[in-house]
N, C-alpha and C positions, 0 to 999 in steps of 0.2 A: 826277262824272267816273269816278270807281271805278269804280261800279256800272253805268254804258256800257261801258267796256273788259270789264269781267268777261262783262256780254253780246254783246259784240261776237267772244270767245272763244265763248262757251256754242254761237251758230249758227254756229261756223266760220267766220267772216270774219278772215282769218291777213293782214289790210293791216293793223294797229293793231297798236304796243304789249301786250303783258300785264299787265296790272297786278298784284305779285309782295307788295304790301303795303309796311308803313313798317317803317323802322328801330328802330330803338334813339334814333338823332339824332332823330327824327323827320321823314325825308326817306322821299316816297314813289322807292318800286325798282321801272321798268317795265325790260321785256325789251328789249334793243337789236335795233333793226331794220338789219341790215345794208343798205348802199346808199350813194347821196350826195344831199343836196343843191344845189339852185338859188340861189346866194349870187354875187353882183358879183364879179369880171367875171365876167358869164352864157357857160357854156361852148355852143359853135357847137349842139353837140346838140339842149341844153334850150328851142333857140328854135325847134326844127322843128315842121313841120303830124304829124309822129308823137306826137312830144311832148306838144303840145297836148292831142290826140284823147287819151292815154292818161291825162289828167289828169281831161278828161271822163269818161270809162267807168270810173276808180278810183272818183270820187265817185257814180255812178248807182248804181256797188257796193256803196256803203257804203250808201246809201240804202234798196237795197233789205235792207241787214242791219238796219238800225235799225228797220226799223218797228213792230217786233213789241215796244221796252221804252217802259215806260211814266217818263215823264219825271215827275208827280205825285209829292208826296212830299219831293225833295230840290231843296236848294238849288242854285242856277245863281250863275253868275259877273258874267252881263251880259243883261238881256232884251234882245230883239230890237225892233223896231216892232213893235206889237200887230196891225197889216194882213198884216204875213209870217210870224203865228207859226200855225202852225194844228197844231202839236203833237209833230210830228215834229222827232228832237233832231238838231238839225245839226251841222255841227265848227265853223261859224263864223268859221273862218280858217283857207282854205287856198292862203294864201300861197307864194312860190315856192320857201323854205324849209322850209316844214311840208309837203312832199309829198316821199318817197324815193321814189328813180332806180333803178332797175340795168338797165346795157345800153341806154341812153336811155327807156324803157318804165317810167312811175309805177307803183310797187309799194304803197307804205303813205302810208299821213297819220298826223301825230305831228302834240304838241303841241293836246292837245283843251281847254287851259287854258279856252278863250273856248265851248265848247260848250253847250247849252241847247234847250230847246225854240227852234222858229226853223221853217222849211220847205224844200223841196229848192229852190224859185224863189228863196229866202234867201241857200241855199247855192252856186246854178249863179250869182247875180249876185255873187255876192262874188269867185267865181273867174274867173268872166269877166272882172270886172273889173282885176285883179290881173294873169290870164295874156294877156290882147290886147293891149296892158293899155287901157283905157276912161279914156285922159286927154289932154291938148295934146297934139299929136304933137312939138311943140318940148320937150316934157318928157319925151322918149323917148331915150334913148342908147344905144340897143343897136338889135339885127336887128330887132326889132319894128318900128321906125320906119318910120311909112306905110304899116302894116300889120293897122292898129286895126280896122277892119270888116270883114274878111276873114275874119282869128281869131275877134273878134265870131262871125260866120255861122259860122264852121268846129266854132268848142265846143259850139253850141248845138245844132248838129245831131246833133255824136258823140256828146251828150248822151242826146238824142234829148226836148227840152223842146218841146211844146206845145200848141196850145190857148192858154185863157186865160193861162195863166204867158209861153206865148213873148211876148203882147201884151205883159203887164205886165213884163219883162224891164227893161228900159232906166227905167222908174222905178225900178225895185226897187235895180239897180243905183246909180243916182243916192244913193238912201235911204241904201245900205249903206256908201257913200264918205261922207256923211254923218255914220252910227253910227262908224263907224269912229275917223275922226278925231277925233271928238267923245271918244271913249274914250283917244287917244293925247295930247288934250290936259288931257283931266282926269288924267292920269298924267303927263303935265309939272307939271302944279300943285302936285302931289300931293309932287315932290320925287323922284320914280323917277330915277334917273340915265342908264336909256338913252332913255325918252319926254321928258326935259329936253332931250337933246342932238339928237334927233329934231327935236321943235318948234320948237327956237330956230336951227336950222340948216336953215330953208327949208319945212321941213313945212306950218309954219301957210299961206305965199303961193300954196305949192304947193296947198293944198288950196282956198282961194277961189279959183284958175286954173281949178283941177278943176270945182268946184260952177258955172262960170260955162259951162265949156265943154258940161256936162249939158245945161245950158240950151239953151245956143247951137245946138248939133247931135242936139238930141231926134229932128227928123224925120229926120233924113239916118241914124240907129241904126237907130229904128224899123226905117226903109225895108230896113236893110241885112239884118233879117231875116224879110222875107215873101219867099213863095214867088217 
């Protein structure tokens, strides 16, 4: 993770953190990214088609910053599926938290804990998923509600994903809700105190809901992003 930040500095990508080194405690020191984030109750802003679209175009940015470091060598935190890794280091959670705001318009992504080899189809379906957001629409409490396939079509295209990746899209996604939770549960086990109180407070039913509804509405995704 270092050694991504320090490159992410080296080609002028000024959306990330600095990474400034460790302490004395031994706590690493990155540079504060002025902004806000996306934390419940979601302000009116952060659920807009601006919003969205800026969330898209941060992450194409980052993409196109990273390509150039070579990910060989060091240790990663969490592998990806080995079908969505093709080398290129993703953020791997860019959640509505780990993305800073100013003036409603995404500025930086923080929070690279979960970063690694992985691909940009790895990383557009993760955020897809998350910002349409891609689940039961009865499991939606905010402005999104009813609003799943629009967003869907809306990111992917600010994105500007496709070809083969827009096919495979809506699996990947599926996969990555999958990995996801699968990591937020081995972290309940594990004894973590905020992934305990995650899990056992709805997460685990929420996420077979999730896994079912993949299934359920494959085609009707699909469908919602061709031409």
């Amino acid at each position: 993770m270092h050694a991504l930040l320090d490159h992410l500095q080296e080609v002028g990508f000024d959306s990330s953190p600095a990474f400034l080194g460790v302490d004395e405690q031994g706590r690493e020191v990155l540079t504060y990214v002025p902004g806000e984030t996306v934390q419940a109750p979601y302000p009116s802003w952060s659920m807009t088609d601006a919003a969205l679209e800026s969330v898209a175009h941060l992450l194409r940015r980052y993409h196109e910053a990273v390509l150039g470091f070579d990910p060989s060598g060091y240790p990663w935190a969490e592998r990806v599926p080995a079908a969505y890794d093709d080398g290129l280091v993703g953020h791997n959670d860019p959640n509505l938290d780990n993305i800073v705001f100013r003036d409603g318009v995404a500025v930086a992504l923080i929070d690279f804990d979960l970063a690694g080899p992985g691909s940009t189809l790895w990383d557009v379906a993760a955020a897809v998923r998350l910002w349409a957001p891609l689940r039961p629409d009865a499991d939606i409490h905010d402005a999104r509600q009813g609003q799943s396939l629009t967003r869907l079509r809306r990111f992917t295209d600010a994105y500007g994903l496709t070809g083969d990746d827009r096919t495979r899209l809506i699996d990947a996604a599926a996969a990555n809700h999958i990995w996801c939770m699968d990591y937020v549960r081995r972290g309940a086990e594990s004894g973590h105190p905020w992934f305990r109180q995650r899990w056992t407070t709805g997460e685990s039913t929420l996420t077979d809901r999730t896994n079912a509804w993949f299934t359920t509405n494959h085609n009707e995704l699909v469908k919602a992003l061709q031409a």
